[in-house]
N, C-alpha and C positions, 0 to 999 in steps of 0.2 A: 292513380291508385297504385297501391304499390301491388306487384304481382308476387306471389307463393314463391319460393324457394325453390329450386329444380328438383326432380329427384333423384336418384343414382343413374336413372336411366339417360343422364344429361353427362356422366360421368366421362373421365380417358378411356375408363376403362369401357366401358359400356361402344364409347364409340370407334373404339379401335379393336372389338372382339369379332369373333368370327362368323356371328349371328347378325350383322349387319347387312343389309340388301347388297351387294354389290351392282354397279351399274353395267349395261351391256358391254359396254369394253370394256370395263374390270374384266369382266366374265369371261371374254372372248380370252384376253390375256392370259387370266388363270389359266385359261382351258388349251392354250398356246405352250405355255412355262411348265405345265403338267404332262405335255406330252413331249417335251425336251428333255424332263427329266426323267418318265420313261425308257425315250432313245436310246441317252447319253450313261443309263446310271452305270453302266459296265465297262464304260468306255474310264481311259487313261486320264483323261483331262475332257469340260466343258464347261464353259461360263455360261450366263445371262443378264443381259445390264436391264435392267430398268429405269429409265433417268425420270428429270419430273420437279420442278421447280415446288419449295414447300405448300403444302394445302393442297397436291393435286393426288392423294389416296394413297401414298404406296407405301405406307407403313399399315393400314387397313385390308391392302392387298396381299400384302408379305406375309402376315397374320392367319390372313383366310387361306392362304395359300399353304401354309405350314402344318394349320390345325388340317387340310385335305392330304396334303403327303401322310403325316401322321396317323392321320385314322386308314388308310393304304395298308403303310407298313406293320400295323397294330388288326389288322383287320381279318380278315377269315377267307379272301379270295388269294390262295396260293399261286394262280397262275398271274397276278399284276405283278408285275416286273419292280413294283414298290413294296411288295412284302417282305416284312422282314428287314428291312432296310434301316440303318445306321444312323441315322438324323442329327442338327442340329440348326436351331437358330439363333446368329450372335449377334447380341448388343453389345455400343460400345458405351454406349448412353449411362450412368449407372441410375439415374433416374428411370429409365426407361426401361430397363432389365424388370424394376421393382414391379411398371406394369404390366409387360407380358407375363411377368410370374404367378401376380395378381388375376388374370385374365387365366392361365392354365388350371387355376382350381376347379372351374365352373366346365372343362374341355374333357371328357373321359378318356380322347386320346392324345392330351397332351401331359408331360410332368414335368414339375422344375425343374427338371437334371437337363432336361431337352434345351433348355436356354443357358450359353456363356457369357462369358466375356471373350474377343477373340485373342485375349494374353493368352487366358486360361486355357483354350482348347490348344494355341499351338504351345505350347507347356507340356499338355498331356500326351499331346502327339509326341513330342520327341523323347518325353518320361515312357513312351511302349503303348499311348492306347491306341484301341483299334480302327482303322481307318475309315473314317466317316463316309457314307454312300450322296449325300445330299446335307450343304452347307447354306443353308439364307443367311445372309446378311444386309441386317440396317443399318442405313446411315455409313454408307464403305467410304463414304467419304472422310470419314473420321480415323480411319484406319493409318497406324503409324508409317510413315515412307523411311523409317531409318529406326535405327537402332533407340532405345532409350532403357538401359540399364535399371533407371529410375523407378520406372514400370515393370521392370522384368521385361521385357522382351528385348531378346543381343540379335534375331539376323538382323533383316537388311530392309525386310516393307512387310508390313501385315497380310496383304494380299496374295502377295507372293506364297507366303507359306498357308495359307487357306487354301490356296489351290493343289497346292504339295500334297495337301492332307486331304484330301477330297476327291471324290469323281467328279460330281457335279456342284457348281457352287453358281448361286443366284442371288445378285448385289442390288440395292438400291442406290443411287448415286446420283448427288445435286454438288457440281462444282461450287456453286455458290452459296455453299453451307460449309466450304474449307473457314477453318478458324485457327490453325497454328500453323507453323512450320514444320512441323514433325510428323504433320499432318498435308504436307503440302501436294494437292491435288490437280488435273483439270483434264479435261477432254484426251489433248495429245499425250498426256503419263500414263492415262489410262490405257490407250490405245498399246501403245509402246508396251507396257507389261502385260497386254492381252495377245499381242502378236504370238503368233503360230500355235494358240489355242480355238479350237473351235467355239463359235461367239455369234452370240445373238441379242443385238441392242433393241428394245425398245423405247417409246416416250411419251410419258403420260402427259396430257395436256389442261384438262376440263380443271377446275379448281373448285375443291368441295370444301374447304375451311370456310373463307373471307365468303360471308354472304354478300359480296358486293359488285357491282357493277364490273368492265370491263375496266374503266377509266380508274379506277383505284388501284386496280392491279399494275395499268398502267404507269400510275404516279409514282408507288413503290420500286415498281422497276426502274422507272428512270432515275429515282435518289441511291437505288444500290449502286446508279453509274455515275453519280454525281453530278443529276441535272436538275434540276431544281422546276415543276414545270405549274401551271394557273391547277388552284385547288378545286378537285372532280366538285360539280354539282351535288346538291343533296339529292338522297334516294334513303332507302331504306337500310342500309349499310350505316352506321351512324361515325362518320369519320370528322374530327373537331382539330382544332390548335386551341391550346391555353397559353393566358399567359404567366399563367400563376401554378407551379408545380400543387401547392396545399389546395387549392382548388379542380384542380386537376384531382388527386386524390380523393378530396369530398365527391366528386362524381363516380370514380373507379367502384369507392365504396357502397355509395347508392344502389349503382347497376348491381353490384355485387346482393344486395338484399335483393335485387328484382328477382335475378338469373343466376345467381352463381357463380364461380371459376370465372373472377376479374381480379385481375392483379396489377401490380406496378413493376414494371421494368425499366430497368437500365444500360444503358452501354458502359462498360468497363474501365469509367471514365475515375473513377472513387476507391481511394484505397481499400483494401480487404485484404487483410493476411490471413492465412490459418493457423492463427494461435489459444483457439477457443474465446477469446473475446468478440464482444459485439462490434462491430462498426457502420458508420452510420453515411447518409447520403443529405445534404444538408443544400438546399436549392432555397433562399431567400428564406417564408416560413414554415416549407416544406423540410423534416427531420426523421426520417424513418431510417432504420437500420437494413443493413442490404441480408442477403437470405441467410440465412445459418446450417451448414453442414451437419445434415444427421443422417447417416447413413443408416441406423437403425430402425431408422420409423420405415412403416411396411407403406403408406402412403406415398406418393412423389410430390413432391414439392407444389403443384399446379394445380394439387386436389386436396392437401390442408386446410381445415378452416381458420388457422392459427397463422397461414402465408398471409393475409389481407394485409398486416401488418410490417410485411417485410417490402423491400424491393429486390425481384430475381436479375436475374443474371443470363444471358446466354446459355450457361452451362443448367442454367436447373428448368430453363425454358424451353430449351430446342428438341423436338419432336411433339409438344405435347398441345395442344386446342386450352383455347382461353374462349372467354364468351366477351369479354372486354378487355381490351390491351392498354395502359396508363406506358405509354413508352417518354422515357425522359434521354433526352438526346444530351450527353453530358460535351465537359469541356474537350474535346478532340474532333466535334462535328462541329466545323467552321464554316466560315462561308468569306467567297469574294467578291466583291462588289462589281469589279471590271467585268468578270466572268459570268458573272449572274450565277456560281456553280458552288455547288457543295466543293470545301475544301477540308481534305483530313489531315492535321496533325497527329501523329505517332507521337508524338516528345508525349502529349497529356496521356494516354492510354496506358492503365495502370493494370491491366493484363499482362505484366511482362513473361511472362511463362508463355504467352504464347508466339513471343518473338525467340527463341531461344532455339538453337539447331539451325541458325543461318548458314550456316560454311557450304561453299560451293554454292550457293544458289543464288542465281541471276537477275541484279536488279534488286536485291531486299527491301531496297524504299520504298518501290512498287507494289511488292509481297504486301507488304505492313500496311499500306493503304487498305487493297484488297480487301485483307484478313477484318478490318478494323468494317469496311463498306460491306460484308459477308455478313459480320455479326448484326448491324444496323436491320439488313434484311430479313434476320432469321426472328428479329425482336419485334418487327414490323409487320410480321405474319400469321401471328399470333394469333389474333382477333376474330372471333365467328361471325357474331354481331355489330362490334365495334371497335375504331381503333381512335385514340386520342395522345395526344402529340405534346410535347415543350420541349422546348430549344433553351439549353444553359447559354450558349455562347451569343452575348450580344447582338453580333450582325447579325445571325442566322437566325434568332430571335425577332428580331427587328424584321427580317424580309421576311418571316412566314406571318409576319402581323400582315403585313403589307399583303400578299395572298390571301389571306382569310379574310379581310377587311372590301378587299376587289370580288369578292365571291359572293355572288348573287344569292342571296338565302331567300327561299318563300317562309319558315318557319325562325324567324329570331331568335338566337339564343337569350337568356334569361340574366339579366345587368351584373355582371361581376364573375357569370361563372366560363363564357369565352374570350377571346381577342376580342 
């Protein structure tokens, strides 16, 4: 039978607001990174890393953590060391700006001037505004390492100048959510640009997205490294291979009647310009056009009831919960036979903006795999309830038949709709 519609309370917004339980180490955390930024807020320079591979809270955390500084410094106890204090939290996401904004309305001590972009704040900073007491930042792994004119921003790494402009600044940070060059991130960079600031890493681990077993997490991990390993047991987690992209979709849709927020994604394997035209993703008799750019609409793209129809992308998917993931693994996830291993072609990967800002860096055919196995991951994380799978490239096709065929099922799929 089919189940009711969810209702808002099923929402991004809903699940990424500040009214959400936090769990005991969230808690502990908050209550850790709240008294650092206490300490720290007078001081010259202090950081705070949070890392945490995707689905493990910390954009829920960053959140709840933000709207708690806020009501501090907005609040009526003159002697906390957070009164009166200077704020901001920055998005690089511009989908994700739309939901924290979305989320501030319902906050009485939050307002939408409180969230930027981090172009925009260090813009402001050097235009004379006043020097921020306390900076969070989501997703720092996004943050520009070089110059891009493009964007507006001439120094030299985004981070760099967030700290410039701040006492205290507090980063969320998953290497394995780097997706450009311009953007080129990892452990040792970070290190290296944190030297001789006072710093405190943590790392979140527990995983509250993927309602799924331990071995699916596992699986995904091993294909962000290109290892290809025996398909997890069935559990409640509902994780499929198709072989049929248009069938693959008749399901995404379905769920989507069950539950809601089910979408079809893809790797950036398919042309897409921005020239206000449609274009399309075309897999045997599977035809759907890839997402379309509105910056206007107050929605984000993963909470549309008008997306059903589209296929996202990385860029309109990363930070945000899906309740069913339709990921189409396009022509640049290979596969070799000797190897038994995921192999990636860069030639097919039609993101080329995000190979651009090569110069000086070491190994870029290396980079470009990475960047290409980062985004695979970030579209493969999606899923709360379920994730479901099709391989465009022949071989890689062919062996995850081979997997899902070797996979023991107690519950049968239904003639035509899996491998």
């Amino acid at each position: 039978m089919i189940k009711p519609l969810l209702s808002r309370k099923d929402s991004a917004v809903s699940r990424l607001a500040p009214t959400m339980a936090l769990t005991q180490g969230q808690d502990a955390l908050m209550a850790e990174v709240l008294s650092f930024c206490r300490a720290h807020q007078a001081d010259d320079h202090a950081v705070f890393v949070i890392e945490g591979d995707a689905g493990t809270g910390k954009s829920l955390l960053l959140n709840t953590l933000f709207t708690a500084i806020q009501q501090a410094a907005r609040g009526h106890d003159i002697h906390d060391p957070l009164y009166g204090t200077h704020n901001f939290l920055l998005v690089n996401h511009p989908e994700m700006i739309k939901l924290y904004r979305n989320i501030s309305q319902n906050q009485t001590a939050l307002r939408k001037k409180d969230f930027e972009r981090p172009t925009t704040f260090i813009n402001r900073a050097y235009g004379g505004a006043r020097r921020a007491d306390i900076v969070l930042v989501d997703e720092a792994h996004l943050l520009l390492t070089r110059s891009d004119p493009y964007n507006r921003f001439r120094q030299n790494n985004q981070l760099e100048e967030i700290i410039r402009h701040a006492h205290v600044v507090v980063i969320i940070f998953d290497a394995h959510q780097v997706l450009k060059f311009k953007s080129l991130w990892d452990g040792a960079s970070l290190a290296r640009l944190l030297s001789g600031v006072p710093v405190v890493t943590r790392r979140l681990e527990h995983q509250f997205r993927m309602h799924a077993h331990t071995d699916v997490m596992q699986w995904i991990r091993a294909l962000r490294d290109g290892i290809l390993r025996p398909l997890p047991a069935p559990q409640t987690f509902d994780f499929r291979v198709f072989d049929d992209a248009q069938d693959m979709y008749g399901a995404i849709r379905q769920r989507d009647m069950q539950y809601g927020m089910c979408r079809m994604l893809a790797t950036y394997d398919y042309p897409y310009i921005l020239n206000g035209q449609d274009h399309f993703i075309t897999e045997g008799r599977f035809h759907l056009r890839w997402d379309r750019a509105m910056p206007q609409a107050r929605l984000p793209w993963a909470e549309r009831p008008d997306t059903i129809d589209e296929v996202g992308s990385v860029y309109t998917i990363q930070g945000f919960d899906l309740n069913y993931a339709g990921v189409i693994l396009g022509p640049s996830v290979t596969y070799d036979r000797a190897t038994d291993r995921i192999v990636i072609d860069p030639s097919r990967y039609e993101d080329r903006a995000a190979f651009t800002g090569r110069d000086g860096v070491e190994n870029p055919a290396k980079v470009m795999v990475r960047i290409i196995l980062n985004s695979i991951n970030v579209l493969m994380t999606r899923g709360v309830r379920g994730l479901y799978i099709y391989a465009s490239e022949p071989g890689l096709h062919a062996r995850l038949a081979r997997l899902w065929k070797e996979r023991q099922v107690s519950d049968a799929p239904q003639s035509g709709e899996c491998l």
